[in-house]
C-alpha positions in Angstrom: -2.7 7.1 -39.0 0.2 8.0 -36.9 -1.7 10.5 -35.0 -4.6 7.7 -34.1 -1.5 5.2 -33.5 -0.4 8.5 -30.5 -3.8 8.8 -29.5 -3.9 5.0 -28.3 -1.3 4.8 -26.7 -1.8 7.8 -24.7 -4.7 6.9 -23.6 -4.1 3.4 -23.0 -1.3 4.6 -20.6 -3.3 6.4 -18.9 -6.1 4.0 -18.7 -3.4 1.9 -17.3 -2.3 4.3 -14.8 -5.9 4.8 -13.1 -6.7 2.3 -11.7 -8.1 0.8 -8.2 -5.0 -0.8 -6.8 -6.6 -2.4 -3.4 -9.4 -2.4 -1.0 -9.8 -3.0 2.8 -13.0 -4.3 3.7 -14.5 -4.5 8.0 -16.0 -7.9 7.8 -19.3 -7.6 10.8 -19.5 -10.5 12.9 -16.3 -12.4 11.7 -15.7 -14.3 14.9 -13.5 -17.2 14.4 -10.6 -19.0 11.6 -13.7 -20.8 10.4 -15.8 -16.9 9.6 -12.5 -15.5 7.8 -12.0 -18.6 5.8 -15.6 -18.3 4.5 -15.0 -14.6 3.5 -11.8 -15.1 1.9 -13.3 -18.4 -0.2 -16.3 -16.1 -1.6 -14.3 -13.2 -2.5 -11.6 -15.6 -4.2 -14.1 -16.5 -6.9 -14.2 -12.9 -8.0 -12.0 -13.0 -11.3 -10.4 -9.6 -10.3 -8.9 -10.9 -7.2 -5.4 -11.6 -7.0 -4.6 -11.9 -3.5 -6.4 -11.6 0.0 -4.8 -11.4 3.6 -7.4 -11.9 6.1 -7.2 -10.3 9.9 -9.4 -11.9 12.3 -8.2 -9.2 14.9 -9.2 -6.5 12.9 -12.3 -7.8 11.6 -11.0 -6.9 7.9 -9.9 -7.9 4.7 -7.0 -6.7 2.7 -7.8 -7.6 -1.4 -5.4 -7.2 -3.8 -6.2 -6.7 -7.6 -4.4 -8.4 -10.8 -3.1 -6.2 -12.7 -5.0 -4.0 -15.8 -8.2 -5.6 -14.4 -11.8 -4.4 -14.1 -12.9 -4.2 -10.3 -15.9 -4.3 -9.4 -16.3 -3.0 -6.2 -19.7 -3.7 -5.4 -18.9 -7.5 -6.1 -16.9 -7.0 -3.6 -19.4 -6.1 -1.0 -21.6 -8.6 -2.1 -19.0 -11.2 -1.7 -19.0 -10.3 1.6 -22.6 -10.9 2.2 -22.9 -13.9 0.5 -20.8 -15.2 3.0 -23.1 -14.2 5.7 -21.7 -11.1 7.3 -22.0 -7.8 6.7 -19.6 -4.8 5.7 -18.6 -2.1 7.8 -16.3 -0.7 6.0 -14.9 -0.6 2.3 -11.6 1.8 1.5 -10.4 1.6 -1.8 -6.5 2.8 -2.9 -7.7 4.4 -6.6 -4.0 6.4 -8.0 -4.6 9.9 -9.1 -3.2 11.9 -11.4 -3.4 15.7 -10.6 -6.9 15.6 -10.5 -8.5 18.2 -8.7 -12.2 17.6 -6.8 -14.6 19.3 -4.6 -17.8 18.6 -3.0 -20.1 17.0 -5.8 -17.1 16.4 -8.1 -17.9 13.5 -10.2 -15.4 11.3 -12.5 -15.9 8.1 -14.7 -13.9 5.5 -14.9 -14.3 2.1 -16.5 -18.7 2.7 -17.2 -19.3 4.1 -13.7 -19.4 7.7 -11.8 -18.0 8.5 -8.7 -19.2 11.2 -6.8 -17.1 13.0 -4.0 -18.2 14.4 -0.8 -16.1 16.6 0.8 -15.7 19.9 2.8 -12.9 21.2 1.2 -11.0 21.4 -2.2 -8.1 19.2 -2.7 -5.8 18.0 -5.6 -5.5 14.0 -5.5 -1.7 12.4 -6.8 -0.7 9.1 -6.2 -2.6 6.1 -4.5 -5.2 7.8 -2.4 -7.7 6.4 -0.5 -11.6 6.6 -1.3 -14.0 5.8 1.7 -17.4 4.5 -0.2 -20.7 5.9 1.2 -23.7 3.7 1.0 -26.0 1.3 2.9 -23.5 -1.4 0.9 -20.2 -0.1 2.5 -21.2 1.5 6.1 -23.3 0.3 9.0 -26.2 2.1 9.5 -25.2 3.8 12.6 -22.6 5.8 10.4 -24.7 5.7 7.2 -26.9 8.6 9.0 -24.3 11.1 9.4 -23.7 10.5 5.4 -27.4 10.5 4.3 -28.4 13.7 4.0 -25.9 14.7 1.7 -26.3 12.1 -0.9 -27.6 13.8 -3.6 -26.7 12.3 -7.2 -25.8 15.2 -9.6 -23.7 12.8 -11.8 -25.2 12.5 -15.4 -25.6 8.6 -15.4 -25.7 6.4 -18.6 -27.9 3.1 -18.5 -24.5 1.1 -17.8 -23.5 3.7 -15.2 -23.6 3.1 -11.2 -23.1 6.3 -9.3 -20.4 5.5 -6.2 -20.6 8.0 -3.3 -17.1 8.9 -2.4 -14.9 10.2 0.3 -11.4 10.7 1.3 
């Protein structure tokens, strides 16, 4: 009993300490205080959201998560498009704990896979910063120079979407 008590709580801690912390999305075609507010109304209604600082200069969105929740982060995208622009862009902060990846690497967390490409191995503490690849999260101009090396290796269940990842 007190060992399955232990075996909670560790990994309930570190359930809690993964965990996507924040995303910056480039908003295409946001010209005007009328474009951002739109953006920032549709990705309100996502229950994960707890706060969102808009930047009409920058084109971008900042989106802040609530605490021990479960992002979505195609939601996010989708959000996005509902509102009748596109993304350019989407960064996620995700904090690491001495986990070491490669090219291919792949890691689950909360039912979906997450697949790194990269040109050299590197071992991830702290908030780091994933750059998602995918006709989703890139224009197409920049979605060439990723295509060719999107090749899922990740075992997938039914539940599972693969993420392409960089850093």
């Amino acid at each position: 009993m007190k060992n399955t008590i232990l075996y909670f709580i560790l990994f309930w801690s570190v359930h809690l300490a993964a965990q996507f912390q924040s995303v910056e999305i480039g908003v295409g075609g946001l010209t005007c205080s009328a474009c951002s507010r739109s953006v920032e109304m549709s990705l309100r209604k996502l229950p994960f959201v707890d706060s969102i600082s808009m930047n009409l200069e920058r084109t971008n969105a900042k989106i802040f998560f609530k605490k021990i929740a479960f992002v979505e982060i195609e939601k996010i995208a989708n959000a996005v498009v509902n509102a009748g622009f596109s993304v350019t862009y989407l960064n996620a902060e995700f904090l690491f704990t001495n986990t070491i990846v490669s090219n291919n690497f792949c890691f689950s967390f909360e039912n979906n896979k997450y697949q790194f490409l990269l040109d050299a191995t590197k071992t991830l503490n702290g908030k780091k910063t994933l750059h998602f690849i995918g006709d989703k999260y890139l224009s197409k101009k920049e979605m060439g120079t990723w295509k060719a090396r999107m090749k899922g290796i990740c075992a997938l269940s039914a539940k599972e979407k693969l993420y392409y990842v960089t850093l």
